[in-house]
C-alpha positions as CSV (number, residue, x, y, z in Angstrom):
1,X,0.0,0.0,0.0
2,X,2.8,2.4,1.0
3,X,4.3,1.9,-2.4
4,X,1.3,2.8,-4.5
5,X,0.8,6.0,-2.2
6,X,4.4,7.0,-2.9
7,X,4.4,6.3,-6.2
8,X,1.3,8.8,-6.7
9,X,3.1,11.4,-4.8
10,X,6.1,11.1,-7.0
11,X,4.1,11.3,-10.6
12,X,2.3,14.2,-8.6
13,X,5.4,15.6,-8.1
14,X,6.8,15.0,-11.5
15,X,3.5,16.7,-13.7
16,X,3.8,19.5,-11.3
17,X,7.5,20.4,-12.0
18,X,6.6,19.5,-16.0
19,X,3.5,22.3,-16.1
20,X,6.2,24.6,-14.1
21,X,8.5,24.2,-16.6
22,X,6.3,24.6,-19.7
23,X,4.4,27.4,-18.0
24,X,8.3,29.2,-17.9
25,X,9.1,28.7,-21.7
26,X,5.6,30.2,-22.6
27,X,6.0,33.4,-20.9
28,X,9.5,34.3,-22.0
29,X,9.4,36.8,-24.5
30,X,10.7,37.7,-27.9
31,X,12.3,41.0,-29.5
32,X,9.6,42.2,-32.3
33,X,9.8,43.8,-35.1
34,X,6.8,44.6,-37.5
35,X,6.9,47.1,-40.9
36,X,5.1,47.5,-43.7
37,X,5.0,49.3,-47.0
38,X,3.8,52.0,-46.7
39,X,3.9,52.4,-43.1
40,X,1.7,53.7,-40.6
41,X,-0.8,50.4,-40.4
42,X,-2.0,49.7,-37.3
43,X,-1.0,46.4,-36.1
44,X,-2.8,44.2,-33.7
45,X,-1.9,40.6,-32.2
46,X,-4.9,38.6,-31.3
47,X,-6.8,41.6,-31.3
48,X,-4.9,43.6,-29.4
49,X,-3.7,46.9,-30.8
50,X,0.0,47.2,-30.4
51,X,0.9,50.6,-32.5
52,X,1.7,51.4,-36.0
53,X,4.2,50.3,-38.4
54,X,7.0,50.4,-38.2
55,X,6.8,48.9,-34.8
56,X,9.2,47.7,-32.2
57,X,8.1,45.2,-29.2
58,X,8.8,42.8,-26.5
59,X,6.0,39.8,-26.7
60,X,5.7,36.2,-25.1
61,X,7.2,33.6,-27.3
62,X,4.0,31.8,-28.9
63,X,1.5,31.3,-31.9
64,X,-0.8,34.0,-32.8
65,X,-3.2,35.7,-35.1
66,X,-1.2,39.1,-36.5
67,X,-4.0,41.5,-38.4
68,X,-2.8,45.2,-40.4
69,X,-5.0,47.5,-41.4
70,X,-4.9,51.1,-42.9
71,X,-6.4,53.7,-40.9
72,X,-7.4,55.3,-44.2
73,X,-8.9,52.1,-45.8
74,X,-7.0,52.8,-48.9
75,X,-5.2,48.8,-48.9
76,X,-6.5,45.8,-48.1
77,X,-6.1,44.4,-44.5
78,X,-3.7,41.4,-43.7
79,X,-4.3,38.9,-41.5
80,X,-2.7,35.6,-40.8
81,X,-0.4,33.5,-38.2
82,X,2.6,34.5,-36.8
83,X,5.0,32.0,-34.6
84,X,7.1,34.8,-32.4
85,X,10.2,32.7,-30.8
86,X,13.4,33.3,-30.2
87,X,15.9,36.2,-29.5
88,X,13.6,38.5,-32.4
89,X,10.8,37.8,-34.5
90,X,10.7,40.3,-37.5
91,X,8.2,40.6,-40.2
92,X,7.8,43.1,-43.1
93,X,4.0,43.0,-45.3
94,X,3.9,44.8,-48.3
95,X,0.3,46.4,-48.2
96,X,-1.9,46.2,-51.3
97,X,-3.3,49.5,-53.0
98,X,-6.9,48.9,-53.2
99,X,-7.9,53.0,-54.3
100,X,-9.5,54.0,-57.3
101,X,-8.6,56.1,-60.3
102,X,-10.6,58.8,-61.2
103,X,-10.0,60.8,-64.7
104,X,-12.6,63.1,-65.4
105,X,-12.6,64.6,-69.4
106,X,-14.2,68.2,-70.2
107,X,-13.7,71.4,-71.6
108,X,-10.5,73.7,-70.3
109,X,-12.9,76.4,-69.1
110,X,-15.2,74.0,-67.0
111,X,-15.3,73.7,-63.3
112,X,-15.6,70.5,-62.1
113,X,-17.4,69.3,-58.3
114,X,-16.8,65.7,-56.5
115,X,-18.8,65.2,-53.6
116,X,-20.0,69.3,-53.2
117,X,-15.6,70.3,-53.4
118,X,-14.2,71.8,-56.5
119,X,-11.9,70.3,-57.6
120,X,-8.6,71.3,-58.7
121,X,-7.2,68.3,-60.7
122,X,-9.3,65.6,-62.5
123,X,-6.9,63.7,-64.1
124,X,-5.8,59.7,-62.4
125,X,-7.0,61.0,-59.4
126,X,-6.4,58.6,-56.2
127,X,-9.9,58.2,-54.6
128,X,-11.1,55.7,-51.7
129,X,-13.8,53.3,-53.2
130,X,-16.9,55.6,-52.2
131,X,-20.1,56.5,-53.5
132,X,-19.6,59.6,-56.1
133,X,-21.4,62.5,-57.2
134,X,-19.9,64.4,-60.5
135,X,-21.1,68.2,-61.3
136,X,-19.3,69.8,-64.6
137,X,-21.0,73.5,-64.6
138,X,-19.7,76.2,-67.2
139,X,-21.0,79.5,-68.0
140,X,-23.4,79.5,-70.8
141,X,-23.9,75.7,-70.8
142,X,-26.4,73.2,-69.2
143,X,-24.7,71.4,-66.0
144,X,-24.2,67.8,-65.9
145,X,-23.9,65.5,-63.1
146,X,-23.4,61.9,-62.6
147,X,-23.4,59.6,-59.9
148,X,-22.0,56.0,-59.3
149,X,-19.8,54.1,-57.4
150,X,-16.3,54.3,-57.3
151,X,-15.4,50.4,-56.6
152,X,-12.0,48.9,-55.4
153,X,-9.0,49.3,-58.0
154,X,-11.4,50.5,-60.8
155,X,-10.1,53.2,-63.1
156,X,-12.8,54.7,-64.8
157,X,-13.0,57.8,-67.0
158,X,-15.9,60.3,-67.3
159,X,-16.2,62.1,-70.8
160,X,-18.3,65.5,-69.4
161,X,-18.6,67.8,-72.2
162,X,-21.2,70.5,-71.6
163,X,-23.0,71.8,-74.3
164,X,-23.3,75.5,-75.0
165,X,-26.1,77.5,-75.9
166,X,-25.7,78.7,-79.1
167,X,-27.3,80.7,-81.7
168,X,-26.8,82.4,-85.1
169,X,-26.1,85.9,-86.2
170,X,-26.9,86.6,-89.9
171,X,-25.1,89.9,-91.0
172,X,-25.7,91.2,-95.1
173,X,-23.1,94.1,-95.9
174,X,-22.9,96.5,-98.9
175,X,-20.2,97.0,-100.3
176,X,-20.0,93.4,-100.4
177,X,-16.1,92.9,-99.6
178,X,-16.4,94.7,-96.0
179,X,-15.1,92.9,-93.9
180,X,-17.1,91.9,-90.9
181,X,-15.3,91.4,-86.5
182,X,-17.6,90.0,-84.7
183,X,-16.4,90.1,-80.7
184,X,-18.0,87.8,-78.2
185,X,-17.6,89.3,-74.3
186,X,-15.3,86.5,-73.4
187,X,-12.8,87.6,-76.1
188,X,-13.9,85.4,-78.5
189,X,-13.9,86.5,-82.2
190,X,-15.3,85.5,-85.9
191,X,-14.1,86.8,-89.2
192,X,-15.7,87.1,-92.6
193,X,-15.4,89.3,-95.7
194,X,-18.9,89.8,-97.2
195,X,-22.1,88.6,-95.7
196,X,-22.0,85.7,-93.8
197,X,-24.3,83.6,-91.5
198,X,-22.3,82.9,-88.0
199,X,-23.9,79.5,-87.1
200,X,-23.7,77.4,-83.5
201,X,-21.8,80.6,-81.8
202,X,-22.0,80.6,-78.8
203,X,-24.8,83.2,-77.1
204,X,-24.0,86.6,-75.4
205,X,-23.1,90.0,-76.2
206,X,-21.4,90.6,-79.3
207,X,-19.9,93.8,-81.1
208,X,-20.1,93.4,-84.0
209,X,-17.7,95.9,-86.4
210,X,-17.5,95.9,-90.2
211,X,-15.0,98.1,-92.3
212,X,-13.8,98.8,-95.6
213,X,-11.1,101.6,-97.1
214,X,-13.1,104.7,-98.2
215,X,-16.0,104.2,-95.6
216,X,-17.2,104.7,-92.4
217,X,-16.5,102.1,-89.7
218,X,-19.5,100.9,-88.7
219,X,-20.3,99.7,-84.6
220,X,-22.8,98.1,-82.7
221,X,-23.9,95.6,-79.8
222,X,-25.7,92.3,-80.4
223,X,-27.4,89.7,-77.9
224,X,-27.8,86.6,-78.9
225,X,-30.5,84.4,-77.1
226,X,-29.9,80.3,-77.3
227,X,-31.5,78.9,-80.5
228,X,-31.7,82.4,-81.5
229,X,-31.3,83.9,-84.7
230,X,-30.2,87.4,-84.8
231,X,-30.1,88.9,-88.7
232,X,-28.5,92.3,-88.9
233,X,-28.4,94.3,-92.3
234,X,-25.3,97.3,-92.9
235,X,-24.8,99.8,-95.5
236,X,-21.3,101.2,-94.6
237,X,-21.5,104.7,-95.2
238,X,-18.6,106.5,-97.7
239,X,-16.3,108.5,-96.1
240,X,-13.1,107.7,-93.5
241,X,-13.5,107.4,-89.9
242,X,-12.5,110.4,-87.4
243,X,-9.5,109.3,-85.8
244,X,-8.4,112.5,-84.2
245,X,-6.9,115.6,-84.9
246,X,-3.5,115.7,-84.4
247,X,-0.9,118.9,-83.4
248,X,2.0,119.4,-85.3
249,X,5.0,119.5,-82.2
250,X,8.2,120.5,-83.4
251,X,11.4,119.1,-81.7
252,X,14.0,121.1,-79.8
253,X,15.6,120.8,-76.3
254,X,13.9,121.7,-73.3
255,X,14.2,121.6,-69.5
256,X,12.3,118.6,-68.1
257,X,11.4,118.4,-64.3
258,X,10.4,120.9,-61.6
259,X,13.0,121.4,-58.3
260,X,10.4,122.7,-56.5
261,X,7.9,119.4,-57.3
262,X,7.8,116.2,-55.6
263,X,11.2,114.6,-55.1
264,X,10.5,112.0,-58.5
265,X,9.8,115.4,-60.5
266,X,13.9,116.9,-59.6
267,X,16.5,117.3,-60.6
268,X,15.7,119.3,-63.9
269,X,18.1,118.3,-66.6
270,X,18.1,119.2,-70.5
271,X,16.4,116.8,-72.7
272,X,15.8,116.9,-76.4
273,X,13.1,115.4,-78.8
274,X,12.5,115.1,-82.3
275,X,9.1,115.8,-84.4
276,X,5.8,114.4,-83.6
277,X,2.5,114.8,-84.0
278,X,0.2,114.4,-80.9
279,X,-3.7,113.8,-80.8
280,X,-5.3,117.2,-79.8
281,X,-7.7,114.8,-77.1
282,X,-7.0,112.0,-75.2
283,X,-8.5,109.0,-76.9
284,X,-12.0,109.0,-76.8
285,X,-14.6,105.8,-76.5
286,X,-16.0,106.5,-79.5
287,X,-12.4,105.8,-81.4
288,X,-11.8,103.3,-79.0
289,X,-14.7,101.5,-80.0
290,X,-13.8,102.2,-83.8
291,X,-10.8,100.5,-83.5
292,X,-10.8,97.8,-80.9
293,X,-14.7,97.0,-81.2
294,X,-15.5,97.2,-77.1
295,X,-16.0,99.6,-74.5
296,X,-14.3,99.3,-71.1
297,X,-15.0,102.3,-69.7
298,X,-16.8,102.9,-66.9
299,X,-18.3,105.9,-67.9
300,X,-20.1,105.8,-70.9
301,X,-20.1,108.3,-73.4
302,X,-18.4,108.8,-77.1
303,X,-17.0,111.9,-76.4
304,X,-15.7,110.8,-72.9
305,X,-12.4,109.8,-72.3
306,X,-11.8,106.0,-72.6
307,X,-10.6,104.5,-69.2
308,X,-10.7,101.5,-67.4
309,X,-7.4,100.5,-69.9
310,X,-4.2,99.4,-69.2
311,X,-0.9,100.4,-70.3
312,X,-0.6,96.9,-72.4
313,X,-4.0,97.5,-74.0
314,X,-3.8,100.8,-74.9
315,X,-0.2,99.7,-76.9
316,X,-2.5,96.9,-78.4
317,X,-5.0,99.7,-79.3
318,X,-2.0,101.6,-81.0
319,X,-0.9,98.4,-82.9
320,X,-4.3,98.1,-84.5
321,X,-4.6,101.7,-85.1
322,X,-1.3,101.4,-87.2
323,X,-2.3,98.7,-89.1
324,X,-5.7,100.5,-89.5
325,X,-4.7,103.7,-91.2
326,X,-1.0,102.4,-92.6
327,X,1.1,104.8,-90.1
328,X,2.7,104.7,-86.8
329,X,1.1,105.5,-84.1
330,X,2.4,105.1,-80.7
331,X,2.2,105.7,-76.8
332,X,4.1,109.0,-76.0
333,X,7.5,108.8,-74.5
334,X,7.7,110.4,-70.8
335,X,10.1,113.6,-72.5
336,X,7.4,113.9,-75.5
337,X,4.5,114.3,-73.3
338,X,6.0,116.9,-71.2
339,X,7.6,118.9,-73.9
340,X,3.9,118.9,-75.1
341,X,2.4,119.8,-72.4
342,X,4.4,122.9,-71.5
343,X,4.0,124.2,-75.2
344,X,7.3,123.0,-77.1
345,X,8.7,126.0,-78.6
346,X,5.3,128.3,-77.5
347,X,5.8,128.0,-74.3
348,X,5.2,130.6,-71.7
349,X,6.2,129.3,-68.7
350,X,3.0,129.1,-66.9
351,X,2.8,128.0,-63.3
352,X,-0.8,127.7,-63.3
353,X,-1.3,131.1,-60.7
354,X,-4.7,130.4,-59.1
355,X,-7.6,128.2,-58.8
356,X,-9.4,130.2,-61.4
357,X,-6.6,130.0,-64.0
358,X,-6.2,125.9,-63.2
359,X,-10.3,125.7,-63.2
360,X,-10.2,126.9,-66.5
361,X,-7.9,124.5,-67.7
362,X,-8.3,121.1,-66.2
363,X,-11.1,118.6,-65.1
364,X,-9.5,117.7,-61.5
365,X,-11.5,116.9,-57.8
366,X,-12.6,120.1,-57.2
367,X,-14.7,120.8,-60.3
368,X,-15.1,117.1,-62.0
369,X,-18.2,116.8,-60.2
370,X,-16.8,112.8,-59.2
371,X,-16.6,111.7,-63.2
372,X,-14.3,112.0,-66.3
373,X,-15.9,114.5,-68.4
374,X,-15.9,115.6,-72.5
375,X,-12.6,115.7,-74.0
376,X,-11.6,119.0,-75.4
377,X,-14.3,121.2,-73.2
378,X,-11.4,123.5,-71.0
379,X,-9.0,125.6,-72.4
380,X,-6.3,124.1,-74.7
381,X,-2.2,124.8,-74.2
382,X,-0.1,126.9,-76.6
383,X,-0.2,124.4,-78.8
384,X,-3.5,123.9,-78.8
385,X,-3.9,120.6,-77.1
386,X,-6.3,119.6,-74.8
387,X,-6.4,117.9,-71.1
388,X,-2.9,117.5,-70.8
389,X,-3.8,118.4,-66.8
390,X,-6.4,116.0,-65.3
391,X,-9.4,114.2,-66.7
392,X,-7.6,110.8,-67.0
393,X,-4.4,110.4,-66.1
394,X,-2.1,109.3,-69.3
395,X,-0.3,105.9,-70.4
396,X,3.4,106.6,-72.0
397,X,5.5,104.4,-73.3
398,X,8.3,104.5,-71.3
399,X,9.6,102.4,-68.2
400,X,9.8,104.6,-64.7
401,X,13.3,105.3,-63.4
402,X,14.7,108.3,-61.3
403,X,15.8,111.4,-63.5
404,X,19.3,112.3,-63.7
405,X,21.4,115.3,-64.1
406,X,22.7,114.0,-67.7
407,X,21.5,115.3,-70.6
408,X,19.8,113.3,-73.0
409,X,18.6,113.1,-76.7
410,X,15.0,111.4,-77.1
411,X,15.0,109.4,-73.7
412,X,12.9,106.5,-73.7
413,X,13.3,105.4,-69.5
414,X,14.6,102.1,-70.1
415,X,14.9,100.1,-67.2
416,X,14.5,97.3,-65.4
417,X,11.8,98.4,-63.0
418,X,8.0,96.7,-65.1
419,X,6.3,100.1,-63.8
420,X,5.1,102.4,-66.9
421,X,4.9,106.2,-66.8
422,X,1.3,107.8,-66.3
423,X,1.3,111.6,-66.6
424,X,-1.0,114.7,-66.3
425,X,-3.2,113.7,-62.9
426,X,-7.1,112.8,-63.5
427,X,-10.8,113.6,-62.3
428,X,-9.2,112.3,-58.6
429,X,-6.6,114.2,-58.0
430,X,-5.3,117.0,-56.4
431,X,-3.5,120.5,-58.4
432,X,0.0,119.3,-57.3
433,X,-0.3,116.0,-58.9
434,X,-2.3,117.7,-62.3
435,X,0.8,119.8,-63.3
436,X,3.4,119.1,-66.4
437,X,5.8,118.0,-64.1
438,X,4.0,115.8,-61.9
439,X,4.5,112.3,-62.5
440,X,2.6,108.8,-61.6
441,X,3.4,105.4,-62.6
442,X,1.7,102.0,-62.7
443,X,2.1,98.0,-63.5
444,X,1.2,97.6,-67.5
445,X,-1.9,95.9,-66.1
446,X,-2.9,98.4,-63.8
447,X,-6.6,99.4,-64.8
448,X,-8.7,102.0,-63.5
449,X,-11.3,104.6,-63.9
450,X,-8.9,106.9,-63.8
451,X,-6.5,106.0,-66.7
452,X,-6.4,106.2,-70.1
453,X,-4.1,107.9,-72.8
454,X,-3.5,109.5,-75.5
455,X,-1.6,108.6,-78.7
456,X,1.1,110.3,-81.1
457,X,2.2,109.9,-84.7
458,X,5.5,109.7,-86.6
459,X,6.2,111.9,-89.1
């Protein structure tokens, strides 16, 4: 009997030190090391969250379930068993790209919505598989929308190509070779010599401006309604179109600058210029309109000044004016405007002496009642040109830089400063900055209501 008892003991004995033993092996623990490509997956070991890749640990030796996922669900989770033993376990997953590519076609002036946010791109764009909502929207054109679902790894392309209200203008001319500018708000423009029928043009306003050597340019506004037809019938009337009358300015050398003026008015230094003509006015709408086919301004009138123009559209206004009437005509360098102003070889040396004198002379903030008013309605200079002092202030040609004391022959102010020169003050401003002397400049895109110009010829 004793021996059976101590025999039980003893295999007692022996599975206890055995489960001790096992028990010891199981809860050592293993250096471990967990990446992935690309990183920042959560990782979680029988459901427990450990941290994100790349991830460093100490863990019990032993089988488990190992699970990955992206926090922005834009790969496919992993999950599978993973034995962790030894002095390091280390396991790298290479994470599978389950996003969607989105390319969305349409016209370069469309704006295009996903999901309510406009969107910038719309070309392979990297989406999460989602339920979508396309808008395309563009002015004069019916929107269009789609939705569908954006599905795991799909690459789909949308073709949105709004269509645009159009219509048709029908113009008959006499003489029949006129030639026929039709200009669409947007900038957009048709040609023709002769009648014509303009069909599936886009709807709007349109000036429409036909011409022909030996007759009057003829101007005028058109809106055309979608489906529309809009028939317009000209008879250019003979005769040449009034582009200005234009002062003879003969050349010589002058003193340019004021030492009593602002500081960018000194020092005065000797300049000389050759012959020009200049336009008695400042450019007015009407021959704006005549030879670029719009009207900018903000105040309307024919006789007004045109304004609202920058310094590189009043040069493009001088390029077509060239072409136009087979001369040069040009922007006014800096010396040439003042030279003008003061008189050339008339001068008297005025320094304006009161309010009264000035009043009579120039449309500035006291009298201008807050507008640009008629060109050619004060009191011309000695050479018989008008508005030199306010109204609008005036586009030259020339780049802004700091006078010198060196004497010069026909400067033009090249530099390296992108300012332009704007002389002879405007409706806004104040005497001191309405004189001759006085001098403004401006970036060549600079537009106001304030600025416009005036234009000479070359001999």
């Amino acid at each position: 009997m004793k021996n059976i008892v101590g025999a039980i003991l003893l295999q007692i004995v022996f599975l206890s030190t055995f489960a001790q033993s096992e028990n010891a092996d199981n809860l050592q623990e293993s250096a471990l090391a967990i990446d992935s490509e690309p990183s920042g997956a959560m990782v979680y070991i029988d459901g427990v969250q450990i941290g994100k890749t790349p991830v460093s640990s100490f863990y019990p030796s032993g089988t488990y379930t190992i699970k990955l996922t992206s926090d922005n669900y834009d790969y496919d989770d992993i999950e599978e068993t993973i034995v962790i033993s030894g002095p390091e376990t280390k396991k790298a997953y290479q994470l599978t790209d389950i996003r969607a590519t989105l390319t969305i076609n349409t016209c370069d002036s469309a704006r295009v919505y996903l999901n309510g946010a406009r969107m910038d791109g719309i070309k392979d764009l990297k989406l999460a598989p989602q339920r979508c909502v396309v808008k395309v929207e563009m002015n004069k054109a019916k929107p269009l929308e789609e939705v569908f679902i954006l599905k795991k790894k799909e690459k789909k392309t949308l073709d949105l190509y709004p269509q645009l209200f159009t219509g048709t203008i029908m113009v008959a001319v006499t003489p029949q070779d006129a030639e026929i500018e039709l200009t669409e708000a947007s900038g957009e423009k048709y040609f023709n010599t002769g009648s014509k029928s303009f069909s599936n043009i886009i709807t709007g306003s349109y000036n429409i401006n036909v011409s022909r050597n030996g007759f009057k340019t003829f101007c005028d506004e058109i809106a055309l309604k979608a489906d529309g037809v809009e028939k317009v019938i000209i008879k250019l009337e003979e005769g040449s179109d009034d582009i200005g009358d234009y002062i003879f300015v003969e050349g010589g050398t002058f003193q340019m600058g004021n030492n009593n003026g602002y500081e960018e008015e000194r020092p005065v230094h000797n300049v000389n210029v050759n012959d020009f003509y200049i336009c008695k006015t400042e450019v007015t709408q009407a021959l704006w309109r005549i030879v670029m086919g719009t009207t900018p301004s903000n105040f309307i009138g024919d006789d007004l000044p045109v304004e609202n123009v920058s310094w590189n559209d009043a040069v493009e206004f001088c390029k077509r004016l060239s072409r136009k009437e087979s001369a040069v005509y040009r922007l006014p360098t800096e010396a040439e405007w003042e030279y003008a102003a003061r008189g050339g070889k008339l001068s008297k040396g005025n320094e304006f002496p009161g309010i009264s004198r000035f009043n009579d002379l120039a449309w500035w903030a006291a009298n201008s009642g807050s507008k640009t008013n008629p060109a050619g309605k004060k009191k011309p200079n000695e050479l018989g040109i008008y508005d030199m002092n306010g109204n609008v202030y005036e586009w030259c040609s020339d780049y802004y830089r700091s006078y010198n004391n060196s004497n010069s022959a026909d400067p033009t102010g090249s530099g390296t400063d992108s300012s332009r020169v704007m002389r002879g003050g405007s409706w806004t401003a104040q005497i001191p900055s309405c004189t001759v002397t006085s001098r403004n400049y401006g970036n060549p895109d600079l537009r106001t209501n304030a600025i416009g110009f005036r234009v000479v010829r070359d001999p």
